[in-house]
N, C-alpha and C positions, 0 to 999 in steps of 0.2 A: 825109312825113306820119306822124302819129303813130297814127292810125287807120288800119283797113286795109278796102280798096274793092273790091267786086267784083264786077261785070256781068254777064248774059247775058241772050240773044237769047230769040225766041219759041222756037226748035227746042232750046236747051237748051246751046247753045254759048258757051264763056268768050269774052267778049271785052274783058273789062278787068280784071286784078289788077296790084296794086301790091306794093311790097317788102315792105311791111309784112303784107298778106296771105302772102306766102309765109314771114315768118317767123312765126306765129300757126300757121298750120297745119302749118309742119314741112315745105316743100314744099323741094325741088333748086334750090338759085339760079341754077343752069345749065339750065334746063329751061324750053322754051318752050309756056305751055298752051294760048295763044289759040288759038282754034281749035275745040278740044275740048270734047266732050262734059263738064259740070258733075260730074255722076254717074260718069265716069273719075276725073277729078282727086281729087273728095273721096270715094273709097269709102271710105277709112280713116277718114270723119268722116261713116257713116251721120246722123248728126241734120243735120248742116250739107246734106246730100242732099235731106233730109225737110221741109225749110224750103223752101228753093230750088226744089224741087216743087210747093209749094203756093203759089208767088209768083201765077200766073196766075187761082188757082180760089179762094182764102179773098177773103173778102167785106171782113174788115178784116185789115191786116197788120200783122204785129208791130211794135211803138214801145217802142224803150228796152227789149228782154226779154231775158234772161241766160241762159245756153248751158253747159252742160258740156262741154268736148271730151274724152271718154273717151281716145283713144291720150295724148293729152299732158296730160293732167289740166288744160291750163288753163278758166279761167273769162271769156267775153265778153260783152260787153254789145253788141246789135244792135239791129238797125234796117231791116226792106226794106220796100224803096218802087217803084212800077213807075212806069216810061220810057215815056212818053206822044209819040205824034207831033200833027202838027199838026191831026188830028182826032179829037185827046180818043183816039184809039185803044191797047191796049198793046202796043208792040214788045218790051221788053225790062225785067230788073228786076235793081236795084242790091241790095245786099246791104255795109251801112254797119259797123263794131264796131269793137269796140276792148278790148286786152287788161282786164281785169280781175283777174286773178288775184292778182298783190300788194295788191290793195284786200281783195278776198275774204280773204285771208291776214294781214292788218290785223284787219278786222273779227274772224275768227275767233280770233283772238289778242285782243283787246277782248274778244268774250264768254267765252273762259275766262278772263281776268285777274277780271270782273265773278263767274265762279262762283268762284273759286280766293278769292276776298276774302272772299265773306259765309261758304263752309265756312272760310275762316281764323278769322274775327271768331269763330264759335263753336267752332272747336276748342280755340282761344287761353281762351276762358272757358271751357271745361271739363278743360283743361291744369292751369289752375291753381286749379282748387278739387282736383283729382285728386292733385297734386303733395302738397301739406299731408299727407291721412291715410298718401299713402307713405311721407312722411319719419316721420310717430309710427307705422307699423308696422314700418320699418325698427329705429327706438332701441328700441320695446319687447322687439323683439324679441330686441334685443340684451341688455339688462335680464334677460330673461327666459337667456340662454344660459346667463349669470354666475352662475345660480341655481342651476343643473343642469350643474356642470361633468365629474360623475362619469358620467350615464345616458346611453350613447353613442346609444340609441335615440328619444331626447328631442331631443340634439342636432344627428342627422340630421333631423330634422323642423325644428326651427329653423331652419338654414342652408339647407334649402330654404326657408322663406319671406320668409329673406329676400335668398336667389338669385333669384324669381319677382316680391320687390319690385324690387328693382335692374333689374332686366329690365324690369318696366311702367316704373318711372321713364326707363328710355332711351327708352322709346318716349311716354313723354311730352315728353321734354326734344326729341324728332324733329319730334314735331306742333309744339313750339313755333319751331324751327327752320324749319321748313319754312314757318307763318305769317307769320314776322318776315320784312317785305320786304328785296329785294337791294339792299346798298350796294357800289359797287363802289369800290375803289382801283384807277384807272384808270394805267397806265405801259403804255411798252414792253414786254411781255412776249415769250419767245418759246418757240412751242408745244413745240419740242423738249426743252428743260428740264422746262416741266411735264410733257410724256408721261415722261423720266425720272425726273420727284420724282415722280407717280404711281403707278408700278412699284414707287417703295421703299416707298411708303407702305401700297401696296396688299399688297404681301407685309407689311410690318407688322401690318396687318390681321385677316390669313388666310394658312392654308398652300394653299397651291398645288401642290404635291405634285408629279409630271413633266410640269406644264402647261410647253410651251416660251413664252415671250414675245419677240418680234421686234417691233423697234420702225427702221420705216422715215422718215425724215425726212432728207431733200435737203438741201445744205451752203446751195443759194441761198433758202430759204425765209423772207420775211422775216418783222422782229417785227412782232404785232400790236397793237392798241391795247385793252389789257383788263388783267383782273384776275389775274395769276400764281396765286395764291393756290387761289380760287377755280374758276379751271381746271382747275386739278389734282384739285381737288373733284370735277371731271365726271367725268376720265377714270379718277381711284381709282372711283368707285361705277360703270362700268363694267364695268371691272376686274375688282370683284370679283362682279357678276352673272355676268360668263364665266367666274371661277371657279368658284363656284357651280352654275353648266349643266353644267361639265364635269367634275367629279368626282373631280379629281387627274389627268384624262389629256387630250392632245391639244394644241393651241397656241393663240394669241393673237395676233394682229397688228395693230399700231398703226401705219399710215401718213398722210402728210402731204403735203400738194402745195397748192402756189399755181395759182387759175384764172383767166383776168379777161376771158371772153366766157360770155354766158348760158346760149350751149347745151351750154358745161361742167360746168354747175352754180354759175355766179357769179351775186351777190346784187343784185338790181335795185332800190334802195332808194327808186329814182321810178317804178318802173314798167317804165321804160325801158332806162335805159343801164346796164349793168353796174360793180360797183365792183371793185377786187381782192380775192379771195376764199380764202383759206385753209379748204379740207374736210378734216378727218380722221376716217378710220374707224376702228374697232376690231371687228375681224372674229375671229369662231370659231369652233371646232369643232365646238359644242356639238351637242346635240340639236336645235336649233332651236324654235323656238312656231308656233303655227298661226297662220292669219290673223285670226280674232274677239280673239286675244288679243293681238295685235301691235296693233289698234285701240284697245285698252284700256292699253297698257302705260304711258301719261306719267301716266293718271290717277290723282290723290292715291288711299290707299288701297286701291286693285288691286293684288293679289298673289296669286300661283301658289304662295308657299313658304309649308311648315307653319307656322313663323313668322316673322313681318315686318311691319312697320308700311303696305309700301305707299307709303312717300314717297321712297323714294332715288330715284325718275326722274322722280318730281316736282317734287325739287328739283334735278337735273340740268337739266330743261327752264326751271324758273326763274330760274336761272343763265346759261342760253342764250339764254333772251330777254331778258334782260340785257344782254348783248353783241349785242345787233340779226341774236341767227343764229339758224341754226335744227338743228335735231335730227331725223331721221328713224332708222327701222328697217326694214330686210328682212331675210328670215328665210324660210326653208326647211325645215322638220320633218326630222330626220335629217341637215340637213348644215348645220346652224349660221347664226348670226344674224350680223351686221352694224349699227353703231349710225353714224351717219355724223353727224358735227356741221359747219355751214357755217357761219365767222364771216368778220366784215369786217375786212379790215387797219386800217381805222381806222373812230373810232367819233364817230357824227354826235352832235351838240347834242340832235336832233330826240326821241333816246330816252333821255336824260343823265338818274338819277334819285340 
């Protein structure tokens, strides 16, 4: 079953879960509960306790209502109904659900594509009324240098403004980038290439100074179905965030690994069955962010540095949901973040844009 089922009695004891319950809650597949007290088995799932509690004594019982499971973050959709004998009486009560969480992870990815569209539609129109007076404060300015080639105190004023135009103009040509939707050129790519054209790019970029960079990837890692190009995109503006945190000192490391069961972290693109999963992290030394900032960090315009536009990990994640994966971050204050990207070896119709 694809649903997971689960019974007890009036005293509070399991007497019926199925496989499917015991992978939903993370339970020992070698482990017999029948028997046992409800409130054993799920202490690690106070709420699922608190439900199950209340089968015998709420007047109407939940139909169709959605569950947060804090240890495993997943999302269920339930259902208890009580076990009647043959005089209308209640002996026992069922406890019906079923995973959720990749719908929830749908949805949620739907409503920020739906916010990410309409701040596009106006960033994008005000990109380009902004772009025009740069470029005529850019020439005048230049105009103006030509005039004054002897007053060196004129001409430091000049070439700042128009180091300060150049500088708004990239951050507008970012907003623009970052609006214009992802086209992908889909081949064989394989990740190891990209983490190495990233490294070169990424010290093109910026000095890095005695950051070490290690870059781990297995000879049997195969290619995946995405955008070379593109990729590399991600892991340069990585990159260069951990350079960045870290200040010319400490290391980097890029590693890569194939997974293709769920509870490894492989991609369940029905729900269900797992596909082959290529995760790579990019781990550092850095100082690390705290937790309210680590909840903010994909979103457009969130930024912790004195200057920056705020879109590089936005269009990181753009890029990622792209390719049908996904992008996570943990982070520890004092001992460095972790950016972890999940893609699918190959890449379904279902999200082809």
């Amino acid at each position: 079953m694809r649903n997971g089922v689960l019974a007890i009695d009036r005293k509070g004891d399991l007497v019926l879960i199925n496989d499917e319950a015991y992978r939903i809650f993370g339970l020992p597949a070698d482990l017999d509960y029948l028997g046992q007290g409800y409130a054993s088995v799920f202490r690690q799932h106070p709420d699922i306790v608190r439900v199950l509690g209340g089968a015998f004594e709420l007047a109407a019982l939940p139909n169709r209502a959605e569950l947060r499971l804090k240890p495993t973050d997943k999302v269920i959709g339930y259902t208890l109904s009580l076990i009647r004998d043959d005089h209308d009486q209640p002996i026992g009560a069922a406890l019906f659900f079923k995973d959720l969480t990749h719908v929830e992870q749908l949805e949620e990815r739907e409503r920020l594509r739906d916010r990410l569209a309409a701040v596009g539609e106006m960033a994008a129109a005000v990109a380009h009324e902004i772009k025009n007076p740069l470029a005529g404060i850019e020439v005048m300015a230049g105009l103006l240098r030509r005039q004054v080639p002897d007053k060196k105190d004129s001409l430091a004023l000049i070439n700042d403004i128009m180091n300060e135009a150049k500088m708004a103009n990239s951050i507008v040509q970012e907003i623009l980038d970052f609006v214009r939707p992802v086209r992908l050129q889909l081949d064989r790519a394989s990740i190891g290439e990209a983490l190495h054209s990233a490294v070169s790019m990424a010290d093109g970029k910026m000095q890095r100074g005695d950051i070490f960079v290690d870059v781990r990837v297995p000879q049997y890692l195969p290619t995946i179905q995405g955008d070379r190009h593109q990729l590399s995109q991600v892991f340069v503006n990585l990159l260069i965030n951990a350079y960045e945190a870290m200040h010319g000192r400490g290391a980097v490391t890029l590693s890569a690994k194939l997974v293709e069961v769920g509870e490894d972290g492989a991609l369940l693109p029905d729900g269900h069955a797992p596909v082959p999963t290529v995760i790579v992290e990019v781990t550092d030394t850095g100082p690390g962010v705290s937790a309210d900032v680590a909840d903010k960090i994909f979103n457009p315009f969130f930024t912790t540095k004195p200057q920056g536009s705020g879109l590089g990990l936005a269009i990181v994640r753009k890029i990622v949901d792209a390719h049908e994966g996904r992008i996570d971050v943990r982070s520890t204050p004092d001992r460095g973040t972790c950016f972890r990207v999940t893609l699918p070896v190959e890449h379904t119709d279902a999200w082809m844009r």
